[in-house]
RODO-2510 file (C-alpha; in nm, 4 decimals, decimal comma):
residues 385
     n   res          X          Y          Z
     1     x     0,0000     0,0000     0,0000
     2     x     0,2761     0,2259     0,0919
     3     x     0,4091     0,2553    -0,2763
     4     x    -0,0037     0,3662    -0,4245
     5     x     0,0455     0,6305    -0,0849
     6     x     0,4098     0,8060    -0,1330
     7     x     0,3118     1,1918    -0,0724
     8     x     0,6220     1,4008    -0,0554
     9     x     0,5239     1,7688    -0,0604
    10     x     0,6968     1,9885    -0,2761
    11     x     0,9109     2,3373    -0,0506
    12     x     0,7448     2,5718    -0,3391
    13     x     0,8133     2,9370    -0,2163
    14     x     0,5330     3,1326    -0,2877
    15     x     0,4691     3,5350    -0,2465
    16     x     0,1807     3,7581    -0,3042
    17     x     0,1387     3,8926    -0,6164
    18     x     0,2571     4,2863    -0,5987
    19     x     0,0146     4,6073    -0,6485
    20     x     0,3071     4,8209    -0,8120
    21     x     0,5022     4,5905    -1,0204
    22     x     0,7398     4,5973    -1,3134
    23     x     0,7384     4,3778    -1,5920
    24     x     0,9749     4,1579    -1,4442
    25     x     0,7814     4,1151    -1,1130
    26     x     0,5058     4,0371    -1,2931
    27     x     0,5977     3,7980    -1,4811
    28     x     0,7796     3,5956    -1,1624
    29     x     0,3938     3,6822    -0,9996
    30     x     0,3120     3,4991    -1,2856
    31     x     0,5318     3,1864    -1,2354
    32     x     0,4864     3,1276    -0,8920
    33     x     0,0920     3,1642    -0,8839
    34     x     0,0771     2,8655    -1,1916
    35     x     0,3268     2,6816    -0,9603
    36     x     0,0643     2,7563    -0,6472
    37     x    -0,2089     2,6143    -0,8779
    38     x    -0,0088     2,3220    -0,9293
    39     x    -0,0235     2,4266    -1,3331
    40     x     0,3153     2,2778    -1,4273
    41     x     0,3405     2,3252    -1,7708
    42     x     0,2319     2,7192    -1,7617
    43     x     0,4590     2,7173    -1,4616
    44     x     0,7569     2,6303    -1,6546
    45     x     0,6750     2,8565    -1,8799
    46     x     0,6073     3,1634    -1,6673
    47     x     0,9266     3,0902    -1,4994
    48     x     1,1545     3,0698    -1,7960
    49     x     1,0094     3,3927    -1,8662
    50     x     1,1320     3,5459    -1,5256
    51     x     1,4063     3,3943    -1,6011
    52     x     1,4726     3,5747    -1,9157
    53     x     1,4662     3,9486    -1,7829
    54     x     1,7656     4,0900    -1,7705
    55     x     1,6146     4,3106    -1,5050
    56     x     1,5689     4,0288    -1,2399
    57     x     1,7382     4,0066    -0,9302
    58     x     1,9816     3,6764    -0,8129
    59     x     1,7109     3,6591    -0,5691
    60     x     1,3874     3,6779    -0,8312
    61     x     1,6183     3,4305    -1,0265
    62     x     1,6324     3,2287    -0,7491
    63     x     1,2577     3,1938    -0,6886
    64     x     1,1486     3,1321    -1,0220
    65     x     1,4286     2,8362    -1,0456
    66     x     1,2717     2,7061    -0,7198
    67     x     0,9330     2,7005    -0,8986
    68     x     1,0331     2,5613    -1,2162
    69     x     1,2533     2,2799    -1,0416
    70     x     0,8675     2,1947    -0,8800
    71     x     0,7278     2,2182    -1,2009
    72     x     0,9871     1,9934    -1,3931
    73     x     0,9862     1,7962    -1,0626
    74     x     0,6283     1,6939    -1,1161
    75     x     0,6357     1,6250    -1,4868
    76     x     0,8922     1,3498    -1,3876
    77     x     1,1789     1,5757    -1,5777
    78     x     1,4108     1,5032    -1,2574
    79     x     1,7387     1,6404    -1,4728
    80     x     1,5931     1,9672    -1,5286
    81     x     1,4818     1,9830    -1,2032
    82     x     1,7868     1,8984    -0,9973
    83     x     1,9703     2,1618    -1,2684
    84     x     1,7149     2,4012    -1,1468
    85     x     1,7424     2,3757    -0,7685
    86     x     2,1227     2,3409    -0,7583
    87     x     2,0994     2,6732    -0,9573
    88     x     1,8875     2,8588    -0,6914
    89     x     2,1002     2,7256    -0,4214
    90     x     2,4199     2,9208    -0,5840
    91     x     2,2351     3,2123    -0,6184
    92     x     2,0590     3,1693    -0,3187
    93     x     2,2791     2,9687    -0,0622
    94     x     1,9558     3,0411     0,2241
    95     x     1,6856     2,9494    -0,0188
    96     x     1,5606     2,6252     0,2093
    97     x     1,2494     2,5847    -0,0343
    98     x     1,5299     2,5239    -0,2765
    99     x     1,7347     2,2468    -0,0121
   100     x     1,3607     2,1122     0,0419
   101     x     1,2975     2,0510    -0,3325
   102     x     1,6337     1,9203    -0,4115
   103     x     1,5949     1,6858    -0,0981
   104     x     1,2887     1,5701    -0,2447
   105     x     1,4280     1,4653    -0,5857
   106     x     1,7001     1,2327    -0,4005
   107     x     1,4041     1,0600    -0,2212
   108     x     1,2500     0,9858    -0,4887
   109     x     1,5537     0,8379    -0,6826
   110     x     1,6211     0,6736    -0,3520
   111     x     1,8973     0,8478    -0,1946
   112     x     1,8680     0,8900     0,1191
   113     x     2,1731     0,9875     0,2333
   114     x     2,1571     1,2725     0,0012
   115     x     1,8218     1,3629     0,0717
   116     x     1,7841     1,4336     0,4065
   117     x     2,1197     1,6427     0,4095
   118     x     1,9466     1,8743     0,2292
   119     x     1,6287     1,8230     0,4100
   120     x     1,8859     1,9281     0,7276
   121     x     1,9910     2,2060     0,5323
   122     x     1,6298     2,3198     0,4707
   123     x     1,5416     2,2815     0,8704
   124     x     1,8919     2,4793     0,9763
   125     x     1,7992     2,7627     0,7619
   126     x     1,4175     2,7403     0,8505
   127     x     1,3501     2,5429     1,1829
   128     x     0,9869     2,6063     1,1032
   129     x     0,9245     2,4919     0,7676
   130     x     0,7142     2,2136     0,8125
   131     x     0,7188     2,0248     0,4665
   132     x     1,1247     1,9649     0,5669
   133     x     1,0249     1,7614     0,8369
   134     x     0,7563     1,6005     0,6649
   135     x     0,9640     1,5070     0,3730
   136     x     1,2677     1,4341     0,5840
   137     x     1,0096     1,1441     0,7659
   138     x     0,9737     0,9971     0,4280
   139     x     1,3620     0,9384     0,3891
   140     x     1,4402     0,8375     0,7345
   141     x     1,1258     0,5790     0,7231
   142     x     1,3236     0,4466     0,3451
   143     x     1,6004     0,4061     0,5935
   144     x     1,3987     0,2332     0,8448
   145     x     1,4984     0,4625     1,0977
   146     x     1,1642     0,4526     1,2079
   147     x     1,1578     0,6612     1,5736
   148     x     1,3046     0,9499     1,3903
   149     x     1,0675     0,9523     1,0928
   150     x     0,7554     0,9232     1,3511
   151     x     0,9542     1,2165     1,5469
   152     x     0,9502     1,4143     1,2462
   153     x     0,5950     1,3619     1,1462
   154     x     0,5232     1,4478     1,4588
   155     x     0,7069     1,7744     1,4266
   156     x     0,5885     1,8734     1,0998
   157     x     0,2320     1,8096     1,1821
   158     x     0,2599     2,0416     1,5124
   159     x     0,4393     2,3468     1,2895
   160     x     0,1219     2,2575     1,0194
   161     x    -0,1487     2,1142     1,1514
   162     x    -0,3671     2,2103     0,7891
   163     x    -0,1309     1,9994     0,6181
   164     x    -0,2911     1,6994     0,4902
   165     x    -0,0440     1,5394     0,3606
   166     x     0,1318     1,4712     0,6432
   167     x    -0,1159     1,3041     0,8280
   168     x    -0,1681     1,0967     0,5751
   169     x     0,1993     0,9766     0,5480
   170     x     0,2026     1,0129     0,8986
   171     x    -0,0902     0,7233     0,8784
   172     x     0,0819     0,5307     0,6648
   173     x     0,3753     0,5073     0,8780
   174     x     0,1338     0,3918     1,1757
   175     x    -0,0230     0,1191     0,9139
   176     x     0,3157    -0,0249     0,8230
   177     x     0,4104    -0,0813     1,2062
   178     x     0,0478    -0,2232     1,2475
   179     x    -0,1125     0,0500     1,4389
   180     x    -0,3802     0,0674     1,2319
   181     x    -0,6218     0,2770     1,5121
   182     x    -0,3785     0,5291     1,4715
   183     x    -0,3509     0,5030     1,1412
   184     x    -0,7625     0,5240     1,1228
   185     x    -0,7367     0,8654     1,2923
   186     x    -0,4600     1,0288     1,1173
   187     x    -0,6473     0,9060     0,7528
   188     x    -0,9451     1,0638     0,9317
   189     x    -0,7690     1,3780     1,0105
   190     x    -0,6123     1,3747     0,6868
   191     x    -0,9407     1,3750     0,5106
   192     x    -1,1147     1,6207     0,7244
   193     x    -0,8957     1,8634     0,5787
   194     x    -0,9050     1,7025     0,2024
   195     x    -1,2111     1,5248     0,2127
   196     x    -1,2414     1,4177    -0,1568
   197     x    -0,8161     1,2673    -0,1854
   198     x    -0,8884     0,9567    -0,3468
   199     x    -0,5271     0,8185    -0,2114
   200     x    -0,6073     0,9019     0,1299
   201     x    -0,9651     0,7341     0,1188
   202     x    -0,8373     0,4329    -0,0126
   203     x    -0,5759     0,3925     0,2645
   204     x    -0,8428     0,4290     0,4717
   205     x    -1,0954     0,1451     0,3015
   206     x    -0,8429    -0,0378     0,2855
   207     x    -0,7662    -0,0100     0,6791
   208     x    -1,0819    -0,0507     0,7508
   209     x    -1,0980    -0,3881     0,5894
   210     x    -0,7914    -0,5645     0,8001
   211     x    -0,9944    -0,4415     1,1212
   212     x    -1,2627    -0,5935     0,9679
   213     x    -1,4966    -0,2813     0,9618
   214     x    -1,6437    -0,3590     0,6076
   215     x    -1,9417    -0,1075     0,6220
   216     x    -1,6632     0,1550     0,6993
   217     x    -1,4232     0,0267     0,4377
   218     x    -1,7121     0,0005     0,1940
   219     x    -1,8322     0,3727     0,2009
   220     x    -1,4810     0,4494     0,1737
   221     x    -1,4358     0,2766    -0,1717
   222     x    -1,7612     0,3762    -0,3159
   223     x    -1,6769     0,7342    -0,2440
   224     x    -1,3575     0,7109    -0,3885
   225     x    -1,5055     0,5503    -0,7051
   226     x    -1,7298     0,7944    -0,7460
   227     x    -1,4459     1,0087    -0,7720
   228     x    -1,1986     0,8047    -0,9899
   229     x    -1,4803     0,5170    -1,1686
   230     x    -1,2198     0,3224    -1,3431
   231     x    -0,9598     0,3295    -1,1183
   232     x    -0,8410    -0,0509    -1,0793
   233     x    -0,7053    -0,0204    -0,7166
   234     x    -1,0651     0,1253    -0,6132
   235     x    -1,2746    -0,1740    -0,7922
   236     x    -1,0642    -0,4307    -0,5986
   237     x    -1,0387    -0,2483    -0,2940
   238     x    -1,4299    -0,2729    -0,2884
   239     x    -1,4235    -0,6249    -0,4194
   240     x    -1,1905    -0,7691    -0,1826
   241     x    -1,5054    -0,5992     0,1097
   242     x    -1,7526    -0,7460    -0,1022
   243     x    -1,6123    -1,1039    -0,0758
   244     x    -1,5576    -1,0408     0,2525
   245     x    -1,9211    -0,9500     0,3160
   246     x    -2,0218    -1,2700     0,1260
   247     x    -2,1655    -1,0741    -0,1678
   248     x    -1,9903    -1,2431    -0,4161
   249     x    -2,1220    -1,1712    -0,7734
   250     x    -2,0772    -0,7985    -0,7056
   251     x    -1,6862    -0,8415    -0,6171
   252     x    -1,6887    -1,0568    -0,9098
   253     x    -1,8458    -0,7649    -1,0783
   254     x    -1,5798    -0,4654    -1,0053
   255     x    -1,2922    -0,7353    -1,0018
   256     x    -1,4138    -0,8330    -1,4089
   257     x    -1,3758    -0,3982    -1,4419
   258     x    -1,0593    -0,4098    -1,2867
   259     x    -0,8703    -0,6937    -1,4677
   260     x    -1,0384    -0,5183    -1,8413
   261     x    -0,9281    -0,1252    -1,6934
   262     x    -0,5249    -0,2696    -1,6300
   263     x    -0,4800    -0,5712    -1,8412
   264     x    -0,0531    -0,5077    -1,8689
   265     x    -0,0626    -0,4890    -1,4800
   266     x     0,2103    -0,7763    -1,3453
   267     x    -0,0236    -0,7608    -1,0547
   268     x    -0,3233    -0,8624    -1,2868
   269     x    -0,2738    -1,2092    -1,2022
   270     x    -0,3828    -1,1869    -0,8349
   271     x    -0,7162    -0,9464    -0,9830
   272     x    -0,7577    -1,2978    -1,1710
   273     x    -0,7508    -1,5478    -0,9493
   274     x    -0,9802    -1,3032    -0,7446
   275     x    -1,2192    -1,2464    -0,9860
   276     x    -1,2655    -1,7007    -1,1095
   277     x    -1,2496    -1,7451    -0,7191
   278     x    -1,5253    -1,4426    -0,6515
   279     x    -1,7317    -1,5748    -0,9518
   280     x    -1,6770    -2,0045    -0,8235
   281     x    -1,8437    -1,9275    -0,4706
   282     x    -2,1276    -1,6810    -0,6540
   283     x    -2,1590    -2,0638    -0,8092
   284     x    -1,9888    -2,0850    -1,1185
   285     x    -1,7087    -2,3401    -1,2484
   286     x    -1,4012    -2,2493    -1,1653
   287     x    -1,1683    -2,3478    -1,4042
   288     x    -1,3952    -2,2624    -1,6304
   289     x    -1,4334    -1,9202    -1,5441
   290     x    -1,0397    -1,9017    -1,4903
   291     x    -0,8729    -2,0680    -1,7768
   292     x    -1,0038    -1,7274    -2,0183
   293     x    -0,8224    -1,5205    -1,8330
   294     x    -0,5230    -1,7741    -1,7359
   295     x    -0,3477    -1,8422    -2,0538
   296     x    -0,0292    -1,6274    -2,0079
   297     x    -0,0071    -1,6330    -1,6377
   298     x     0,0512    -2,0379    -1,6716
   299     x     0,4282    -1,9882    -1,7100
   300     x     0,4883    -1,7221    -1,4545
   301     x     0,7267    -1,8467    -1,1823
   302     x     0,4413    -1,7197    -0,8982
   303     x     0,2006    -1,7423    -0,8608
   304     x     0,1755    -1,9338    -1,1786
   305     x     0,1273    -2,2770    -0,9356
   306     x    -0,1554    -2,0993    -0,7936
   307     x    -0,3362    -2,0741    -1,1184
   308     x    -0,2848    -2,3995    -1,2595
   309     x    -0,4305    -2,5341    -0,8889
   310     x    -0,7301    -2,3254    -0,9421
   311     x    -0,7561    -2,4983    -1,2964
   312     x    -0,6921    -2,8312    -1,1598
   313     x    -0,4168    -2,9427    -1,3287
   314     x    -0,1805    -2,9265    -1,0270
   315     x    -0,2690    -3,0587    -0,6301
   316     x    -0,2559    -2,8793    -0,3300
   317     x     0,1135    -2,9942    -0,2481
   318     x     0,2662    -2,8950    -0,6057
   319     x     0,1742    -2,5273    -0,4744
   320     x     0,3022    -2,5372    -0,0933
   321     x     0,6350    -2,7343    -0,2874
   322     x     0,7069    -2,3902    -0,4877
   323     x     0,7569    -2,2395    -0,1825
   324     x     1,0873    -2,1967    -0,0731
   325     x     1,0742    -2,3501     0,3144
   326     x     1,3263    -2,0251     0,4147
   327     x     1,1705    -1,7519     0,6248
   328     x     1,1389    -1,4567     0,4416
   329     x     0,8663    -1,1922     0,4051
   330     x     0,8607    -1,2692     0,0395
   331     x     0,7983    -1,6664     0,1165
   332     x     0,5580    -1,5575     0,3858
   333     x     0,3401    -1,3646     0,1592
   334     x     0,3415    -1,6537    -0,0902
   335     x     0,2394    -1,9088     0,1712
   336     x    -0,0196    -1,6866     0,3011
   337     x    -0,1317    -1,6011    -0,0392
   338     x    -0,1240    -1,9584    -0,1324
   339     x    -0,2711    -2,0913     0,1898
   340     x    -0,5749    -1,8496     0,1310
   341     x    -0,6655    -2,0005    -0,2274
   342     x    -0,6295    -2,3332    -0,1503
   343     x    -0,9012    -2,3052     0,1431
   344     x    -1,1287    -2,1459    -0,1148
   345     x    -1,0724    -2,4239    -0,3476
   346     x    -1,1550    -2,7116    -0,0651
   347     x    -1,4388    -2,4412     0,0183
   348     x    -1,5457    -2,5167    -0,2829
   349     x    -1,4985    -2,9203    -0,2608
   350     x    -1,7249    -2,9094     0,0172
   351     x    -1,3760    -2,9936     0,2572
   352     x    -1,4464    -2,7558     0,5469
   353     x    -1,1617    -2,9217     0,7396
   354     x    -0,8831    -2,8705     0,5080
   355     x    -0,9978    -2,5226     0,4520
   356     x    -0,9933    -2,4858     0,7970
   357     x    -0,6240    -2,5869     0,7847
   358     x    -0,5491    -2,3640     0,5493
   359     x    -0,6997    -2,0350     0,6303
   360     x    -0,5476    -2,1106     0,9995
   361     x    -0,2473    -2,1249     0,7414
   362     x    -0,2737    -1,7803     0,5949
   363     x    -0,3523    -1,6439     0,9009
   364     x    -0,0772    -1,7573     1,1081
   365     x     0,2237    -1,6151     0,8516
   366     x     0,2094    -1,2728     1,0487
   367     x     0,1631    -1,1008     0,6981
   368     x    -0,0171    -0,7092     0,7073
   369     x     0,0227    -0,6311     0,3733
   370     x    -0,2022    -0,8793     0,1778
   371     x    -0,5715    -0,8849     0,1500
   372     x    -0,5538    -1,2981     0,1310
   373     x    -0,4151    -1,2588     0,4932
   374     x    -0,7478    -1,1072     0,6460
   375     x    -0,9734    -1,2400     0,3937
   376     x    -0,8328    -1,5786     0,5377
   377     x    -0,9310    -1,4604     0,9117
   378     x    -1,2447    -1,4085     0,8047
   379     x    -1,3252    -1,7187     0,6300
   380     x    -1,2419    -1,8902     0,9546
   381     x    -1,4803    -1,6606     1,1542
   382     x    -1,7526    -1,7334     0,8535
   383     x    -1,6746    -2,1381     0,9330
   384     x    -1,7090    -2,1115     1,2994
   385     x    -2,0530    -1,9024     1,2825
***
């Protein structure tokens, strides 16, 4: 979930426009109210502008590069946008907006190191600037430094306590360490303050759903796909809550949208075997509702033994063998992911006892991060009622 949720905010310096303004002014007033409106390509445009005055200051110079490094920072154009913030910085050596930007960009090319020096730079220069500390969490949490990223959040959340954005990475943080009551409140908090940010609303469904608050999790998901309809993520998201609730044409339903809205997604497979497993217990055939879909997931390494289980060409102990017995959080998700489907297809045998066995399975790897994990808890809970 953490990689759909990665909000670093951008350090943008912004001013006021100016009453009495020359040409030049204006046009940097220009530049750095498309940057506020998050309008990158005018932005880049406006600012190349200032740029071009001869009459600008280093300073004005230095503010429009800040802007345009944001701007080429958000079309993905990470060259430019380094060039541009390492430009401010020369002119500017104070500019922290500039550090914060530039601090950013290493994040997000993942290094760390790099980054939060000049997320320290930003903070020494301006101890209150809150979206340092903010992004500085992000980088120390990469790290796995994880007391000072929660410090930090904690910090930049005090110095801005409008800012969104942190409390939703703040939530994030708490939902990767498992504290997902915490992280409940800060998604809350978060969307108090943005009410219709479709990232932060799926976090939340999807939160919801491993506390097992599917009525919660559900209005979350249909409010988000009201707001993004043929968003794949969403359609699973409120699948995976509609299996869970037992209504199981309807996740077969949105998880039919989502496999046609991504078809080149790696992670189609899994929307797959959701969708013949959804559509078996809603009482069709499974393999034949699977083996459409199936033909070019056969040959995948995993969780190709999955598949050809669900098509019945393999048995239960061909899957558990293609799972390396060493105890790593990759073999744990595959066990618990495997574990999970083969209950569902003794569900579907009519063997309540090995599905027993096998949902105790998925349950028992420990694993956070995959809806098979709680789906399995609550296939056990559906047995025992």
């Amino acid at each position: 979930m953490r990689g759909a949720l990665v909000c670093v905010t951008l350090g943008i310096l912004l001013m006021p426009a100016r009453v009495f303004a020359t040409e030049a002014e204006r046009t940097l007033d220009a530049c750095m109210t498309a940057a506020d409106d998050k309008d990158w390509e005018l932005a880049i445009e406006q600012c190349t502008d200032a740029l071009r005055s001869n009459a600008s200051s280093p300073v004005d110079m230095a503010t429009a590069l800040v802007n345009r490094c944001a701007a080429y920072s958000m079309r993905d154009d990470v060259d430019h946008a380094k060039h541009d913030c390492e430009a401010a910085i020369s002119l500017d050596p104070k500019r922290a907006s500039a550090h914060t930007n530039l601090g950013r960009l290493y994040h997000l090319a993942g290094d760390e190191d790099q980054a939060i020096w000049h997320f320290d730079a930003a903070i020494r220069l301006a101890p209150d600037l809150a979206v340092a500390y903010n992004n500085r969490a992000e980088s120390y949490w990469a790290k796995g430094d994880i007391s000072k990223a929660m410090a930090d959040y904690d910090t930049a959340i005090r110095l801005d306590p409008t800012d969104a954005t942190a409390f939703t990475n703040r939530g994030v943080s708490y939902l990767d360490s498992g504290d997902r009551s915490r992280a409940v409140a800060d998604f809350s908090a978060s969307l108090r303050l943005r009410p219709h940010d479709v990232e932060t609303l799926e976090a939340r469904g999807r939160t919801y759903f491993d506390l097992r608050e599917f009525d919660k999790a559900l209005a979350d998901f249909e409010l988000a796909l009201r707001l993004q309809p043929q968003n794949a993520g969403l359609l699973v998201g409120r699948a995976v809550v509609e299996f869970a609730q037992g209504k199981f044409a309807a996740a077969a339903r949105d998880l039919s949208r989502a496999a046609d809205a991504d078809p080149d997604n790696r992670e189609n497979v899994y929307v797959v075997l959701w969708y013949a497993t959804a559509r078996a217990r809603a009482g069709a055939d499974l393999a034949a509702e699977l083996a459409p879909r199936a033909a070019r997931f056969r040959s995948v390494e995993w969780p190709g033994p999955i598949v050809s289980r669900l098509l019945g060409e393999v048995d239960d102990e061909a899957v558990l063998a293609a799972i390396s017995s060493a105890d790593t959080p990759e073999n744990r998700q595959r066990r618990c992911v495997a574990s999970f489907f083969l209950g569902e297809v003794s569900l579907l045998h009519g063997d309540e006892e090995h599905a027993v066995t096998f949902f105790r399975a998925a349950a028992e790897t420990g694993i956070l991060t995959r809806a098979e994990c709680t789906a399995a808890r609550v296939e056990l809970d559906r047995l025992k009622s």
